[in-house]
N, C-alpha and C positions, 0 to 999 in steps of 0.2 A: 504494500500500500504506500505509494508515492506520491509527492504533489507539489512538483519540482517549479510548475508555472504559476503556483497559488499565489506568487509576491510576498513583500516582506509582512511583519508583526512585529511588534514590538510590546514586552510584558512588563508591568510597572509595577514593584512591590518589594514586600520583605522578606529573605530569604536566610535559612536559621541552621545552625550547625542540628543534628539530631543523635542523641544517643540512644541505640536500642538492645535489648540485650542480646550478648551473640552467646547465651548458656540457658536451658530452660530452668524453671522453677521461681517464685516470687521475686517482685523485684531486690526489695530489702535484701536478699541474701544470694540475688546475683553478684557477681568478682568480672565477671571479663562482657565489656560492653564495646558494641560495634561504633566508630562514628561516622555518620552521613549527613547529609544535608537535605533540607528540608523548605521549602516555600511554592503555596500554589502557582505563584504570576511564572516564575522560573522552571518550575516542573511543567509548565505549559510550553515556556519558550521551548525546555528539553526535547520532548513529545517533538514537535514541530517542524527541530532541526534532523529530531531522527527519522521524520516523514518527508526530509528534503524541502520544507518553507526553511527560507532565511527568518533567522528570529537573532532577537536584540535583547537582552534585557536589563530595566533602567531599573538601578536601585543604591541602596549606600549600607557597608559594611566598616565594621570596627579596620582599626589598624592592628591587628593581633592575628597569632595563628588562625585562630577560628575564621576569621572574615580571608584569609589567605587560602584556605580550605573550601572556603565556599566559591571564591571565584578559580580555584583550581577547575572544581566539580562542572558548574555551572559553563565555566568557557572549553571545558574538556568535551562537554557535546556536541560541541558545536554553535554555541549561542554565542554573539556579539557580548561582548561585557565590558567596551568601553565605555558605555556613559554608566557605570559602578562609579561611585564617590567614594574612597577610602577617608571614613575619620577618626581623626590620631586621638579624639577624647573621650569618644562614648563606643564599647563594646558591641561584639558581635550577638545576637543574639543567640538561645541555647534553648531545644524543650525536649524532655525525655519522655520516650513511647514506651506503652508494653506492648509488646505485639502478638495479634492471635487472630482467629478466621471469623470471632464474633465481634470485633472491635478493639480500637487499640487507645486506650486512656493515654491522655497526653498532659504533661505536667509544663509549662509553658513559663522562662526567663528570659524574658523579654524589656522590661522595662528601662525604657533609659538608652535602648539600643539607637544603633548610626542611625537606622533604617527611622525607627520612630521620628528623628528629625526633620526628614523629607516634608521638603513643604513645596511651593509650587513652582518655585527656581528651581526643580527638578527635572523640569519641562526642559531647561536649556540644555539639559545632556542628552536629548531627545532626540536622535538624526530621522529628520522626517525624509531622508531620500528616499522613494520609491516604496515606501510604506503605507498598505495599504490598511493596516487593520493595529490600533491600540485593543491591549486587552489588561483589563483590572480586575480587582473584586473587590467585596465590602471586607475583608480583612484589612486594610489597608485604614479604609474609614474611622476603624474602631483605637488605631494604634493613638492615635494624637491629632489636638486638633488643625495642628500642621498638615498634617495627613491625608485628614478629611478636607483641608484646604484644596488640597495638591488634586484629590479624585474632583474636585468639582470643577476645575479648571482644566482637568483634561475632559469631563464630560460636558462641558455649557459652554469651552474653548472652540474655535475655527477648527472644520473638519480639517483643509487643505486637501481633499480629494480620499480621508484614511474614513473607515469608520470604527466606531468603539465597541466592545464585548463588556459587560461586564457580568461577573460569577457571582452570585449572590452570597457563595462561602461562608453559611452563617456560623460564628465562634462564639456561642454564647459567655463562653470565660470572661471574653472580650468586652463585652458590653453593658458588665457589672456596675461600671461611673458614668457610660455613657447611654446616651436615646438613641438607640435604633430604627427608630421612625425616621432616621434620615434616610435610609437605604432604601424605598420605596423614593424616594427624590431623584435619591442616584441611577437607581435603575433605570425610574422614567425616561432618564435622560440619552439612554445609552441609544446603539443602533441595535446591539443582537444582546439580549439576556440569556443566562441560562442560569437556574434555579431547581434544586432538590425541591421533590415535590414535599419531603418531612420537614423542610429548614424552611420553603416557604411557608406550610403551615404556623412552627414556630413564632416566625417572622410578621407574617404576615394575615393568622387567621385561616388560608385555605393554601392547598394544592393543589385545588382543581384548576387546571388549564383553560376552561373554561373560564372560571374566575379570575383567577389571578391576569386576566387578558383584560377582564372589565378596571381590574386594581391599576395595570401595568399597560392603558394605551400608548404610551410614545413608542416603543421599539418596535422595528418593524421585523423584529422574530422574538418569539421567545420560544424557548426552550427547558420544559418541564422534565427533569429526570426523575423516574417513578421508581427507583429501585431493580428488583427482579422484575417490574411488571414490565418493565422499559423507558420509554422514552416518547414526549409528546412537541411537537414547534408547531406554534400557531402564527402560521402568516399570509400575508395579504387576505384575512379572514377564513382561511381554511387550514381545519388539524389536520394533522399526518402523524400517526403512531409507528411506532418499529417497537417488537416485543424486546427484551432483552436476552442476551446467546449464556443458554448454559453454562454455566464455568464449574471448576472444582476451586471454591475460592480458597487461597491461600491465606492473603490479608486484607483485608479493604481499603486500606489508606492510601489516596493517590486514585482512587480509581475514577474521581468524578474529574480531576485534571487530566486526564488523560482523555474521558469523553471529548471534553471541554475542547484539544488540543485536537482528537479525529474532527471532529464536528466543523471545527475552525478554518480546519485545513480544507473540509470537501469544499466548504460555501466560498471561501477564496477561490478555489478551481473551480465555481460554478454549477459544483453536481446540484442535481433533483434533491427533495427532499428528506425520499426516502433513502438516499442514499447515503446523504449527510448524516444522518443520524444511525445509519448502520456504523460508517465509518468513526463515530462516534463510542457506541459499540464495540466494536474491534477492538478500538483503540485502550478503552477500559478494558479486556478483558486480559489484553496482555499484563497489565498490573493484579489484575487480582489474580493473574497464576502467579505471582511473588511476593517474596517478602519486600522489595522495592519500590518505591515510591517513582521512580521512573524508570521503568524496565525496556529490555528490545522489544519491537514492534515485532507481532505475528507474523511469518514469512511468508512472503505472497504468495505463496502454492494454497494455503488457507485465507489469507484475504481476500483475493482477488475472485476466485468462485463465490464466495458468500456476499460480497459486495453486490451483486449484480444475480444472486441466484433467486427462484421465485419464492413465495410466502414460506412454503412448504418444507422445502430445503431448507430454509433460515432456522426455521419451529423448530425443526429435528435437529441443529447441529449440537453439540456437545463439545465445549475444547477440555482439554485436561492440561494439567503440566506436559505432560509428554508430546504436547501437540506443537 
């Protein structure tokens, strides 16, 4: 699954060292932990660049190991990471996972980080050549009111020919000082939403696609992920559902950035809807056969037939790890 002419993107957000454990049994009395890294804007640009889109991603890290680690990681994909702000006074951020096939509780040191500084002179590291698409989330909103400064200027700012995504990402941790009622602002504002149909509820009262379209008219897609049931985009006033593809889930974290990033990629390359949202699909279900947060893309002997295969073949597919 490739999507080499889709044009550039570019991902704006905060991106976080992760510890998880590489020994089973409670955390308190695990000894040997893995470290990786961790941010949806940048696990999207990743996705992106492993789908063949040119991707960029704008953000600011500590001057320390940690923030050295993450643009190791981040520009080792493939992702542009010059407009990265290294600052020499405030820390990279840090949150530790447990990881398992039901969920993975996330303890979250953040506060005070480079990233939470960003405000909306973050835009100038922003090479709009040939960029066809910003992509954010409400993560970002929640961090500081710089933050939420920075997201509302890139979403009520001059398109310049790009248009905006934004993920609706909701971190309830997050939003313990702050109103979340802005994020129904933000959203409005975007060109293509995509939103957890459990975090819209949360968020917003409902999942139904239906609804959330009457809550959510400015963008002109939104896209509803249902979980196992799948996946729903409502545009130009017509739904189009694609179920979701069997998987043997390993771990679920990462796997709505991943949709997020197939999804991105087909409507940049102009596919149909249901296809968008297959490739959507796919693209999650390579993450949930792993324990990583951004794993290799399914090999096109398996993408490429189920991309374009009819109802029926989609219903029945099954991926495993082994696949």
């Amino acid at each position: 699954m490739r999507f080499e002419q889709a044009g550039g993107v570019v991902c704006l957000g905060e991106t976080m060292v992760v510890l998880v454990p590489a020994e089973p049994g409670p955390p308190h009395e695990v000894v040997k932990w893995t470290r990786a890294i961790g941010g949806a804007e940048s696990n999207v640009a990743c996705h992106l660049a492993r789908l063949g889109v040119r991707s960029a991603w704008v953000s600011a890290v500590g001057g320390d190991a940690f923030g050295r680690a993450v643009l190791d990681a981040v520009g080792g994909a493939g992702v542009d990471v010059t407009g990265v702000s290294v600052d020499p006074d405030r820390p990279t951020g840090l949150y530790v996972k447990e990881a398992n096939a039901s969920g993975s509780p996330v303890r979250y040191y953040r506060q005070g980080s480079a990233a939470s500084a960003m405000g909306p002179e973050a835009l100038d590291r922003l090479d709009r050549t040939d960029v066809r698409l910003v992509h954010v989330s409400g993560i970002t909103a929640a961090l500081s009111d710089s933050c939420l400064a920075l997201l509302r200027a890139v979403l009520t700012g001059p398109r310049d020919g790009h248009v905006v995504s934004f993920d609706l990402n909701w971190r309830p941790a997050l939003w313990r000082d702050r109103d979340p009622s802005v994020l129904r602002e933000l959203a409005n504002a975007a060109d293509i939403v995509l939103a957890g149909a459990d975090e819209a509820e949360a968020v917003w009262g409902t999942g139904d696609p239906a609804k959330l379209r009457e809550l959510l008219p400015g963008p002109a897609s939104l896209v509803v992920k249902q979980g196992e049931v799948g996946a729903t985009l409502v545009e130009d006033g017509v739904f189009t559902h694609q179920p979701a593809l069997r998987v043997d889930v390993v771990e679920p974290v990462g796997a709505g950035d991943a949709f997020a990033a197939g999804y991105l990629a087909a409507h940049l390359a102009g596919n149909p809807p249901a296809r968008r949202l297959r490739a959507g699909h796919l693209q999650a279900a390579a993450v949930l056969l792993t324990t990583e947060d951004v794993g290799q893309p399914l090999p096109a002997s398996v993408t490429g037939p189920l991309l374009d295969a009819d109802d029926g073949t989609w219903a029945a597919a099954y991926l495993r790890e082994s696949t």
